[in-house]
N, C-alpha and C positions, 0 to 999 in steps of 0.2 A: 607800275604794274608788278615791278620785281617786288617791290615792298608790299606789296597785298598780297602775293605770293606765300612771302615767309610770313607774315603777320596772320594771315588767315590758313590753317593747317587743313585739309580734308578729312571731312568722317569718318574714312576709315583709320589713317595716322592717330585722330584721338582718341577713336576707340579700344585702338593696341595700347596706347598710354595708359590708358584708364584702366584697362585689365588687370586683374592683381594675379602672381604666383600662382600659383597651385599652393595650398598647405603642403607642410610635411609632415608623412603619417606622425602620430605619436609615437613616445621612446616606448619601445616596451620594456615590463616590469624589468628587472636585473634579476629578480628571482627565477620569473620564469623561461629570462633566458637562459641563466644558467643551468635549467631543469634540462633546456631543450626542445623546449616547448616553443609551435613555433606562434607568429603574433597574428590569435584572431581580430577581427572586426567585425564587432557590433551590424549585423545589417539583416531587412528583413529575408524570411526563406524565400525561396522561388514559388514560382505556381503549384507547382508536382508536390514539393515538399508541404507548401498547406493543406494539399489535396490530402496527404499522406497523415499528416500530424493531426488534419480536421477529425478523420475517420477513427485512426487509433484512439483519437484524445478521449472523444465522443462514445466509442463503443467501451472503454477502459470507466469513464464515469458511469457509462450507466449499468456496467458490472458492481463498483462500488457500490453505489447508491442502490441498488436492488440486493445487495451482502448486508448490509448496512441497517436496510429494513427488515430485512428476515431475519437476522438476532437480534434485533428489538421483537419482534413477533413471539419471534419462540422465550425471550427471558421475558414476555410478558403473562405467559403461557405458564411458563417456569415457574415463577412469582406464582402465579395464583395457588396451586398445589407444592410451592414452597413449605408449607406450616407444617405436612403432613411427617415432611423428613424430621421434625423436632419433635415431636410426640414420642414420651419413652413407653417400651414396652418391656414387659415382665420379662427375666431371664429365660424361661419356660415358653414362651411364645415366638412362632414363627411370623417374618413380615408378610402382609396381603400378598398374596400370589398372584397374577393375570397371567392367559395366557395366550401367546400371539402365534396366528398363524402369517404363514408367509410362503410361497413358492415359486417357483421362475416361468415367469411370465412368458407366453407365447412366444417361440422364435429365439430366446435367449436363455441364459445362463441362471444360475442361482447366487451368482456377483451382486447384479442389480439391485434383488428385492432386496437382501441384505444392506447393501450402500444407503438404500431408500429406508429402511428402518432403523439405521443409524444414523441418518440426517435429520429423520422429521419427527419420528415416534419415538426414539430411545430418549434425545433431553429432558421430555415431559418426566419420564419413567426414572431417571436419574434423580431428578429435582424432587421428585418424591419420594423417594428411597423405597421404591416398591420393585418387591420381587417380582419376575419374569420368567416363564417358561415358555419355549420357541419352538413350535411343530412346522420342522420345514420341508417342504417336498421338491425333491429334483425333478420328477417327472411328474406328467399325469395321473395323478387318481393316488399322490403317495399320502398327500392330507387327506384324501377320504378315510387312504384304510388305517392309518395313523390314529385319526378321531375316534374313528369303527371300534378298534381294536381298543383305542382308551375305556369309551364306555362298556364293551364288554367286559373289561378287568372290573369295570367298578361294579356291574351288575355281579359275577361272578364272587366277589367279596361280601357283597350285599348279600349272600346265601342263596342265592339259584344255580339251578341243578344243571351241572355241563359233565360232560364225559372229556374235556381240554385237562391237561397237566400241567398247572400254570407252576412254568420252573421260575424258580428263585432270582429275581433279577437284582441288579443294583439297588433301584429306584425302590424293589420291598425292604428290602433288606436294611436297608436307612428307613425310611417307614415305622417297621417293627422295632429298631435299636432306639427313636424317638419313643417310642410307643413307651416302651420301658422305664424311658427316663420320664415319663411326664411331660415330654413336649408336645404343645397342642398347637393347632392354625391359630392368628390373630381374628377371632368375631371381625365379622364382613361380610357385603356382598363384594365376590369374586369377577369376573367377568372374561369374554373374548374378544378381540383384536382380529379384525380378517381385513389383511391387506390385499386389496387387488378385486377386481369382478372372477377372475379366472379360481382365484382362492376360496371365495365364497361360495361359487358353484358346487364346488369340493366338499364346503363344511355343511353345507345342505345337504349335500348327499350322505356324507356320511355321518351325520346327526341321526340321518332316519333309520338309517343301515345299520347304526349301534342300537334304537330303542327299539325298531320296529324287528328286524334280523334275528336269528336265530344264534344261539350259544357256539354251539357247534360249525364247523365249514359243512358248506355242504357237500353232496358225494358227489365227485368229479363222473362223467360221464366215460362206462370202461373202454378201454383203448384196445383196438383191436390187437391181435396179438400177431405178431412178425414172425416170419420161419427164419429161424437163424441156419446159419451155411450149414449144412451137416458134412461129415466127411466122407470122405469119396471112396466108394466101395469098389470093394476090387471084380464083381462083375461088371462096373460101369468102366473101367479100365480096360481101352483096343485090347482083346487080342496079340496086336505085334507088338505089344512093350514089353520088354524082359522082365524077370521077375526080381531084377535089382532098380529097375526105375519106380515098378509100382511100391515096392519099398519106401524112397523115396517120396513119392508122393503122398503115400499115407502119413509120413512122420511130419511132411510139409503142411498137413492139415492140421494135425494135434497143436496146441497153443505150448508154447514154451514158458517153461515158469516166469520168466522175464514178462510175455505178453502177459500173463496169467496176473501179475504184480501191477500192471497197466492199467487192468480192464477196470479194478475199480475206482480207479482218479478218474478216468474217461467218464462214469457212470457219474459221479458229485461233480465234474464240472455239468455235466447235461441238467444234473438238478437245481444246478443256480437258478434261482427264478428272474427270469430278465427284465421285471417289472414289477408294480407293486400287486396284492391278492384278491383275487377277482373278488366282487361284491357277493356277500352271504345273501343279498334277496335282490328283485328287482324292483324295477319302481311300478310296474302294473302290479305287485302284490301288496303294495301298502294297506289299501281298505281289507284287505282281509286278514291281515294278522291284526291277533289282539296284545293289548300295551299289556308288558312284566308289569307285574306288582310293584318293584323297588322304581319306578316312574317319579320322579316326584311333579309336585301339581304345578309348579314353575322352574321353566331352564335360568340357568346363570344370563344377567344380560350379557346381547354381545353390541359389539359396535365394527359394523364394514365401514374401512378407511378406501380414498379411491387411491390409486395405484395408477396414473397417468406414463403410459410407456408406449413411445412413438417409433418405429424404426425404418430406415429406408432413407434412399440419398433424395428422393422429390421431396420427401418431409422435411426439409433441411430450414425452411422458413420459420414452418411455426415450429420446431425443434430449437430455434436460435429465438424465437420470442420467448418459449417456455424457458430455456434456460436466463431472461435476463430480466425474468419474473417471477423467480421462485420465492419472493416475501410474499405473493396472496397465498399459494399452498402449503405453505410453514403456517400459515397464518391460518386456515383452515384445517389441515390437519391438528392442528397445534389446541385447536377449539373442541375437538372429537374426544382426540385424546386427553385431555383434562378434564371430558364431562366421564372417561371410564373411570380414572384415575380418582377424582374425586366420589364419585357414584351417588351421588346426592339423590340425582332426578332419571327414573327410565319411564317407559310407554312404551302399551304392546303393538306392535305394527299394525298396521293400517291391511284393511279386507276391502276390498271393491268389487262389483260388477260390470261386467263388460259384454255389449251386445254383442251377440256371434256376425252379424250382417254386418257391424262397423269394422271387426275386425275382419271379415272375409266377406266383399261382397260378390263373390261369386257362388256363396250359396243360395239354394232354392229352398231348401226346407225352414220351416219355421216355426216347430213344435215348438212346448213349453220344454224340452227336455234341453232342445239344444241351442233353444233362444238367448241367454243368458248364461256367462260363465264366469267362473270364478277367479278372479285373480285376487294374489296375495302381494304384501309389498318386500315379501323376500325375493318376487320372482324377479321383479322390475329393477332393484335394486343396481348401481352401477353399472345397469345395462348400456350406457353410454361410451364407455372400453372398449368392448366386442368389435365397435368400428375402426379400431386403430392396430387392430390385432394383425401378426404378420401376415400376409396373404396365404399361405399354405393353410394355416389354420382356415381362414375364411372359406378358404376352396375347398377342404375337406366337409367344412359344417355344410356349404350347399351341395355339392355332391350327395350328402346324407339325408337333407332333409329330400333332392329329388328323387333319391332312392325308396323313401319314406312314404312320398306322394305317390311313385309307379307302384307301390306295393301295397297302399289303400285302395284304388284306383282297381287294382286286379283282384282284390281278396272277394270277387263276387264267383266266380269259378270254384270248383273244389279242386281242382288242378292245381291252383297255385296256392292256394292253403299248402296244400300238404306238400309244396313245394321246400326245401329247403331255405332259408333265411341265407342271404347273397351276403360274401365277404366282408363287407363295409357296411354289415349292420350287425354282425358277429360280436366285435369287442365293444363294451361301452365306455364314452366318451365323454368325459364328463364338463370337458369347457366346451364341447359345441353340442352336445344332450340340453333339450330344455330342460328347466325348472321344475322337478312334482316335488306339490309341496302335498303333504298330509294334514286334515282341519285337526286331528289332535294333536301334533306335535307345531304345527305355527301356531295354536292358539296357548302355548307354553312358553311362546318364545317372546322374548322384548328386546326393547334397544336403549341402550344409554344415550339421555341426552344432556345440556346443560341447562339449570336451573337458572330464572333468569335473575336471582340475586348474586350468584356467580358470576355473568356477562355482565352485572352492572358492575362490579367490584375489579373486574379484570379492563373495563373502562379507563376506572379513575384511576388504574395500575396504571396504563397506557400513560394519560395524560400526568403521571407524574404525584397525586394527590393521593397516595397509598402504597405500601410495600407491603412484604411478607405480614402474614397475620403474625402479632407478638412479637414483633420485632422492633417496633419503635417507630423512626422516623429511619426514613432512605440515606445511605452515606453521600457525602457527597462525593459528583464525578472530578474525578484528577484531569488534571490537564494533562496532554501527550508526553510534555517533557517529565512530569512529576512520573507519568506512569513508564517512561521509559527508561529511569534514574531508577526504579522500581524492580522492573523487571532484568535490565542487563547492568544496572549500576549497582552501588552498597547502597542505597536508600530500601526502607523499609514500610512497607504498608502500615497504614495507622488504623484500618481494621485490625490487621493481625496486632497489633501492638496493644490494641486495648483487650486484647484474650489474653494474652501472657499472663501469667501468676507475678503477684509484686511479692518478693517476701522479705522480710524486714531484717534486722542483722543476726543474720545466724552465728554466725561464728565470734561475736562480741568481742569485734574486733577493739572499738573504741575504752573498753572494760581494763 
C-alpha cells in the first residue's frame, strides 16, 4: 500500500507539477529606459475607454469625410469657371463686376453672413477671377436703402431732374479719372448675389423703392415745436428775495459760453440717424407711380443663394447634423454660384395663381375680384428660412400681422379710420413685411440658372474625365508624403517647375 502511495501521485500534486512559471515580462527597450519612460504593455482598452475612443473616433471620421467632400464640391465648382480666369483682357478693360448682397441674419451678427460668404460663395468668385462688390447691411432695411440710393445715383446720372447735391464721393471720382483715360467695363451680363430669405426681402423692396420712388426724400412730417426754458423774470421772483439773489438767479439762467460751445455737439449727436432712411414711397403706392424713362426693359439677373442659419441650444441636434454635412450645401451653393458666374443660361421667374379659399378658407365671399390672386415666384422664394428665424423676430411678425387683422376687422366704423395707426405698425419692417411685388418691375426681372451643357461638363469634371477648359489633361495627384516633402520639405512642385523660364547659357560660360 506504501508503494501505491508513492507510485500513484494525487491530481492535485500533478497538477502543481505540470504548471509552468509565470513568464517574465519582457526587457524593456535600453533606449527607452534610459529616456525614462516607463514599460508599456500592449493590451486591449477597457469598456469606458472604447466607449470613449468608439465615439471620438467615429464623430472625428465623419468630420473628415464630410471636409473631404465639400473640397471636392467646391474645386469641382471651381474647375468648371476655372477657364474664365485665363481669358486676357485689353489693358483698357475692367474685369466683370457682380454684386453681392449680404446682411446679418435675424438674432445675430454681421460675423456670420460674412464667414458664410467666405466659405461657399467667394471660391467660386476667386477661381474666376471675377470682380465683386458687397452691399452689406448691419441692420434692418440698410440693403434696402443701400440698393434705393444705388439706383437713384444711377437714374440721377441718367439726366433726371432732382433738386439732391450729389457730392463728390470716392467711388465718382475714380469713375470720372477712368472716364479720362479710356477705361471701359468688360461686355457682359452683370448680375446679383442675395444671400439669405431675410436679404432678398430687402432687395425687393428696395429694387422698387429705387425705380418706382421719387428723386427727392420726401417731406418729413413737421414737428411740433417745444417751448424752450425762457428765463425767469423778475416779477415771477417772491417778493422776499433780496435784490442780490434775484441777481443771481437771472445770471443762473443766461447760458455760459462754455454751455453755449455745448449746445451745438449736443444738437449733431441728436442728428446721428440711428438707423438706416426711411423708405421714399410705400408699397400701397406702387400701381400708381409711373416708371422714369431711364427704366431699362430688362433688370441685371440676379440669383437668391439660401443662407441656412439655426440658433438656440434645443436646435442643437440638427445644428450638429448640419455642421457634419456641409459637402451637400457647398455643393448646392457651389451650383448657383457658377451658373451667375458663368451666365450662360437665365429665365424670367415663374407667375402663378392662387385661389383665395385655398389660401383662406375662412372666407365667404367669392367675387371674380377676389377669387383669384396673384403670386409671383419672388414672393415664395426661400420662404422656407423664416421658420428658423430667432423667435423675437417670429413674435414680432405675429404680433403685426394680429395687429393687421384687428385693424381690417375694425376699418368698417369711421371711428377707427381716422384713428391713428398703433405703434407696431408705424415703422416698416421689412423681414417680417410681406412681399409686394409690382407686375412691371417682376416682369423685368430673371434669375440665373445653369445651362444644362454646363452640369453635364461639371459631371465628367467630378468623375475625373475633364479639367479646366484649355488646359490639357488633369495633373496628377501626389501622394501625402510627396506632398508633404512639398509643402514643409525642399521638394518642389513639378507644376510649378514646368512654368519656370529655361534659359540657356547666358553668360557663355563654356566660350
Amino acid at each position: 500500500m506504501s508503494e501505491n502511495a508513492t507510485s500513484n501521485p494525487t491530481p492535485s500534486t500533478a497538477s502543481a507539477s505540470t504548471t509552468k512559471p509565470p513568464t517574465p515580462p519582457k526587457p524593456q527597450n535600453p533606449v527607452f529606459k534610459m529616456m525614462g519612460l516607463p514599460n508599456f504593455r500592449l493590451r486591449l482598452p477597457s469598456r469606458n475607454w472604447m466607449i470613449f475612443l468608439s465615439i471620438t473616433g467615429g464623430f472625428t471620421a465623419a468630420i473628415t469625410y464630410d471636409r473631404r467632400q465639400k473640397k471636392r464640391a467646391q474645386q469641382k465648382w471651381a474647375d468648371l469657371v476655372a477657364h474664365i480666369s485665363k481669358e486676357t483682357l485689353p489693358i483698357e478693360q475692367n474685369r466683370r463686376k457682380l454684386t453681392v448682397f449680404l446682411s446679418a441674419p435675424p438674432g445675430d451678427g454681421l460675423r456670420s453672413a460674412r464667414e458664410y460668404f467666405i466659405e461657399y460663395v467667394k471660391p467660386v468668385l476667386v477661381s474666376a477671377a471675377l470682380d465683386y462688390e458687397v452691399i452689406e447691411g448691419r441692420k434692418e432695411g440698410d440693403v434696402r436703402a443701400g440698393l434705393a440710393e444705388k439706383i437713384r445715383e444711377h437714374r440721377r446720372q441718367a439726366g433726371e431732374q432732382s433738386t439732391v447735391v450729389q457730392e463728390p464721393s470716392k467711388e465718382l471720382i475714380i469713375a470720372e479719372t477712368r472716364r479720362r483715360m479710356g477705361v471701359t467695363d468688360e461686355p457682359g451680363p452683370l448680375g446679383d448675389i442675395v444671400i439669405g430669405r431675410h436679404t432678398w426681402k430687402e432687395y425687393i423692396r428696395g429694387l422698387h423703392e429705387g425705380w418706382l420712388g421719387p428723386l427727392d426724400p420726401p417731406q418729413l412730417p413737421p414737428e411740433l415745436p417745444t417751448e424752450a426754458p425762457s428765463a425767469v423774470n423778475a416779477s415771477e421772483v417772491p417778493a422776499g428775495i433780496p435784490a442780490a439773489e434775484n441777481s443771481e438767479i437771472l445770471d443762473s439762467s443766461t447760458p455760459t459760453p462754455e454751455e453755449k460751445s455745448t449746445e451745438p455737439e449736443k444738437e449733431k449727436e441728436k442728428e446721428k440717424p440711428k438707423g438706416p432712411a426711411p423708405a421714399y414711397i410705400s408699397t400701397v403706392d406702387y400701381s400708381s407711380r409711373n416708371l422714369p424713362p431711364t427704366i431699362p426693359a430688362t433688370f441685371e439677373a440676379s440669383l437668391p443663394v439660401p443662407f441656412p442659419h439655426l440658433l438656440g441650444f434645443l436646435n442643437t441636434p440638427i445644428r450638429i447634423y448640419r455642421y457634419l454635412t456641409k459637402r451637400y450645401l457647398a455643393d448646392a451653393v457651389g451650383q448657383q454660384v457658377a451658373a451667375a458666374v458663368l451666365a450662360s443660361a437665365s429665365r424670367p421667374y415663374h407667375e402663378g395663381l392662387i385661389n383665395s379659399s385655398e389660401s383662406d378658407p375662412l372666407t365667404e365671399s367669392f367675387t371674380s375680384e377676389n377669387q383669384s390672386q396673384q403670386i409671383y415666384e419672388q414672393q415664395t422664394l426661400l420662404e422656407h428660412e423664416e421658420k428658423e428665424w430667432h423667435k423675437s423676430v417670429r413674435k414680432a411678425a405675429e404680433a403685426r400681422k394680429q395687429q393687421i387683422e384687428a385693424d381690417n376687422a375694425a376699418s368698417v366704423s369711421d371711428d377707427t379710420q381716422a384713428a391713428e395707426k398703433p405703434s407696431i405698425l408705424k415703422e416698416e419692417r421689412e423681414w417680417i413685411d410681406d412681399v409686394v411685388i409690382d407686375p412691371r418691375i417682376a416682369a423685368r426681372m430673371s434669375r440665373y440658372v445653369l445651362a444644362p451643357e454646363e452640369e453635364a461638363r461639371a459631371k465628367r469634371i467630378d468623375a475625373g474625365l475633364e479639367w479646366v477648359l484649355g488646359e490639357g489633361e488633369r495633373p496628377k495627384k501626389l501622394s501625402f508624403w510627396q506632398r508633404a516633402w512639398i509643402n514643409y520639405g525642399f521638394g518642389e512642385d513639378p507644376e510649378v517647375a514646368k512654368r519656370k523660364p529655361i534659359l540657356g547659357n547666358i553668360d557663355n560660360e563654356d566660350e
